[in-house]
C-alpha positions, 0 to 999 in steps of 0.5 A: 024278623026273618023266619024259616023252618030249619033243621040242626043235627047234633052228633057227639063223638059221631054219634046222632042225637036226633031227639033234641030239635024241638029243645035247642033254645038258640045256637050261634055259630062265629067265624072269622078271618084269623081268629079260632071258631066258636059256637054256643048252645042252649038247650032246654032240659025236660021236665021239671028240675025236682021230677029228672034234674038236668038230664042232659047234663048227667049223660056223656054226650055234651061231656066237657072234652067231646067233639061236637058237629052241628049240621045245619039244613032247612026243612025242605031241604033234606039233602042239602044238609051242611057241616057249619061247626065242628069243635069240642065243648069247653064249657058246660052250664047249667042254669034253672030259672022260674021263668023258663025252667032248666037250661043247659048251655054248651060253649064249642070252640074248634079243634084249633083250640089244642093250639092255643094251651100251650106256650113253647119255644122252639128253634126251625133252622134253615125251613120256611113259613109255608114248611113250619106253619105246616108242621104245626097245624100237623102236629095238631092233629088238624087238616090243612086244606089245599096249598098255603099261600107265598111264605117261600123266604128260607129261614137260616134260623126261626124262632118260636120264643115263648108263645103259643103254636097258634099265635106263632102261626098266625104271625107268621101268616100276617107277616106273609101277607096269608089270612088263617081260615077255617072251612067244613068240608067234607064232614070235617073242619079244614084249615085254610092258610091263604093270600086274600084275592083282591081280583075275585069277581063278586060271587055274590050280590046283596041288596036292601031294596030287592024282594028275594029273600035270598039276597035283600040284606037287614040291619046295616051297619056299615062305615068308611073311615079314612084313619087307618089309611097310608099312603105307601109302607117302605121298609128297611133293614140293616145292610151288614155289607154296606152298613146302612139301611136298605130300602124297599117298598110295598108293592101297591095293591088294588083293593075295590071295595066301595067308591072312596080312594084308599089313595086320596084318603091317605093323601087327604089326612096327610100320611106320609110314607109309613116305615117298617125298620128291623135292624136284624139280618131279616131278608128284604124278600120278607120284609117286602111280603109284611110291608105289602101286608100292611098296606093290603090290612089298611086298604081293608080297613077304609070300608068295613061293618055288618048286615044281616040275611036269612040264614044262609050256608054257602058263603064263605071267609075270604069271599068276595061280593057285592052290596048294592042299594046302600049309598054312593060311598058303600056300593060295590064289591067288600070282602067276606072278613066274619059270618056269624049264624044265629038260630033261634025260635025266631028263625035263623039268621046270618050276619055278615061282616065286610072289612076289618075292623082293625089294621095291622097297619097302623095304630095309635100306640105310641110305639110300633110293634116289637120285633116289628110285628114280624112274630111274637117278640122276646123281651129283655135280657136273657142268658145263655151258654155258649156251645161252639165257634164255627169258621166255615160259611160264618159271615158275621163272626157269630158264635153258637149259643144255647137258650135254656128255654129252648125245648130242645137241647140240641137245638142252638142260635147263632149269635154276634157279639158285641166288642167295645172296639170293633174295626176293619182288620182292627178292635179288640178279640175276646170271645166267650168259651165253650160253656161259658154263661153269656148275656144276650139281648136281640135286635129289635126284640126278634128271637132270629137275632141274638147279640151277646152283649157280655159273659158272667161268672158263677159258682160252676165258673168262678173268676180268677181274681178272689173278690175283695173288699176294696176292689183293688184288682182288675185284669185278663187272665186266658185259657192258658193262664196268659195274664194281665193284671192291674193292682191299685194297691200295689200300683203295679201293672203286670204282664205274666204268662203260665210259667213266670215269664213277667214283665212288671211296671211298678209306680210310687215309692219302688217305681220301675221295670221289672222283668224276670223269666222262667229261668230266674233270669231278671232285668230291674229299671229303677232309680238306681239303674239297670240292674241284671241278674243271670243264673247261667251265661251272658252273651252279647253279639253285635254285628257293630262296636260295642262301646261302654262307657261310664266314670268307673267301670268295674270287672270282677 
């Protein structure tokens, strides 16, 4: 086991507890690409329980709640003291056991955790990934370190459904290709938001069989596994214009990380291309950025694992180094993908985890991914009201519709909607009202893209025909109370319009055409004839003969 003298300071809302050194039992530090910082800390209480029971406890310096910096340093290196952790506690233990006495155990985990409480719905319209995901972390109350990565697609409409800010990042960040990453810095936690550097040159290099203790690396485990590998990603999306898919093809990404071809091992288990379908009106810009994202998360799940070394705090997430001394298959350049501090009285070590441990890019699930794993999904039905129809710069004929568990009550989706006949210049129109409550589903289970599928009746907007027992009528009836209604009972199919002008079709015993105006005007085709019945005049003019003819002819 590897031993060093080291140093941890504690500050709780900035202010130093320097008296507690020689009590801290053990403290564990964890970060990782894409996931929030934790640390735990277990401190020895002095003296006996019965004598000054837990201590520590009683005080507000650990209270549940308070921000935490630890800063780490060897003994002989009293300038080079580093920020390694900064987080509130979350939770405070307390344990008193015969074998060692009384222990208070502190759970820390990163400011980042405000985003994870709380699960929204929001609307972004007409922005960007980079912009939104900046508004976010913003809105946290958190630093965002330099410039984020490519995310530069504009969005007509992006939709956070549901879901937490923090897993709405970090959706959209793997969608884009971006690890999330957390740096101290500055006596502060940072937050990175990058693309990984596959062209890095290694910044540092690790051996088993070197003697500086500051690179000979312990405890190695470390695998190559070829499963998750593919052999090219090929997206596609629906082409409103050309009503077909379109494809595009992940950009080939050089990923060095040991001596095996990703390549060959792809070819080798058979992967064919892998296809990433989304049937909405998702960009190709953005459907190039998550396929080439997938393809990188496979590369980097082919050589992955962990090694120790003595405690070190200048490597970094995201880094770039090199392993040597450790077999053919594992030599060469890996990626910085977990470090994890462990401090105890046995010294302080740093374990290092290379690789990912699990790819976006394919799993063994039966099916992919909803909403193609573009960002969290929306499932099922939902209702909606429908809020306004617009003309201008409306390609697909949407309308504009509410959700109610949109936060924001200003804020509205557009919408298609679904005809049971829809052609070129052809199909049938009936679009929904302002205010009426519609049904929408989403295509691909993507909150971009609703579709209503139907609208529905309720106390505040009650249909036109009363419900019946024997469901004897069916029909349309307009905004201006144009109707057409069909009746099985009296087996009559009318056409009428606010003011009485109808024309009625009658089957069964009083069969015929009836047709009857405003003005108490009527024409009856039945068995008998054509019978017509005026309240004022009759004119008839022909630019020909007129010719009536029958057996008798009566004028009266």
């Amino acid at each position: 086991m590897m031993k060093g003298v080291y140093t941890i300071t504690l500050s709780c809302q900035g202010k130093k507890l320097t008296s507690l050194q020689r009590h801290i039992v053990a403290l564990e530090v964890i970060l990782t690409v894409n996931k929030i910082p934790t640390a735990q800390l277990v401190i020895a209480e002095r003296g006996p329980p019965l004598e000054q029971p837990f201590h520590l406890s009683r005080g507000d310096f650990f209270k549940p709640g308070h921000r935490v910096d630890i800063h780490l340093r060897y003994e002989d290196e009293p300038k080079n003291e580093k920020l390694i952790f900064s987080g509130i506690v979350v939770k405070h233990k307390i344990a008193w056991h015969d074998d060692h006495g009384a222990r208070l155990s502190l759970d820390l985990k990163s400011q980042a955790i405000r985003l994870t409480t709380r699960r929204k719905s929001a609307l972004f319209e007409k922005t960007t990934d980079k912009d939104i995901i900046t508004r976010l972390i913003r809105q946290g109350g958190l630093t965002l370190k330099g410039a984020i990565g490519k995310a530069e697609v504009k969005h007509p409409q992006m939709v956070q459904y549901h879901c937490s800010d923090w897993d709405f990042i970090l959706a959209r960040a793997t969608a884009n290709g971006l690890w999330v990453l957390f740096h101290y810095l500055e006596g502060k936690e940072h937050i990175q938001i990058v693309a990984p550097d596959f062209k890095q040159s290694p910044k540092q290099v690790f051996n088993v069989n070197n003697v500086d203790p500051q690179i000979v690396i312990h405890n190695v485990e470390l695998e190559v596994d070829i499963r998750q590998q593919l052999n090219k990603v090929r997206a596609a999306h629906w082409d409103t214009q050309k009503l077909a898919l379109t494809w595009v093809d992940a950009q080939q990404t050089i990923v060095k990380q040991g001596t095996v071809d990703a390549a060959q091992a792809a070819q080798a288990i058979g992967a064919d291309p892998y296809p990433l379908v989304h049937l909405g009106g998702v960009a190709p810009e953005e459907l190039r950025a998550c396929s080439k994202a997938m393809l990188d998360q496979a590369r980097l799940t082919l050589l992955r694992g962990r090694f120790q070394i003595k405690g070190r705090k200048d490597i970094t997430l995201g880094e770039c180094i090199a392993i040597k001394g450790v077999g053919s298959y594992f030599e060469g350049q890996a990626m910085i993908t977990g470090i994890r501090h462990q401090l105890n009285r046995e010294g302080w070590q740093t374990h290092v985890q290379v690789g990912l441990t699990e790819g976006m890019s394919r799993s063994f699930e039966m099916c992919d991914p909803a909403a193609a794993g573009l960002l969290p999904a929306i499932q099922g039905l939902h209702v909606g009201t429908v809020v306004g129809h617009e003309k201008e710069q409306n390609p697909q004929f949407c309308l504009k519709v509410h959700l109610p568990l949109l936060e924001d009550k200003n804020k509205v989706l557009w919408a298609r909607l679904a005809s049971p006949y829809a052609s070129d210049k052809k199909g049938m129109v009936f679009r929904p009202e302002v205010g009426d409550e519609v049904v929408l589903g989403f295509f691909n289970n993507d909150p971009r893209y609703p579709v209503i599928l139907g609208a529905m009746h309720s106390e505040k907007n009650p249909p036109p025909l009363a419900m019946e027992k024997d469901n004897h009528q069916k029909g349309i009836v307009t905004q201006e109370d144009m109707q057409f209604l069909m009746d099985d009972k009296e087996k009559t199919l009318q056409w009428m319009t606010a003011k009485n002008n109808s024309v009625t079709l009658v089957s069964g015993k009083k069969s015929g055409i009836y047709l009857k105006d405003q003005h108490n005007n009527q024409v009856n085709l039945t068995e008998q004839g054509i019978d017509i019945k005026l309240d004022k005049n009759l004119t008839a003019d022909t630019g020909q003969n007129v010719v009536i003819k029958g057996k008798k002819i009566d004028f009266k």
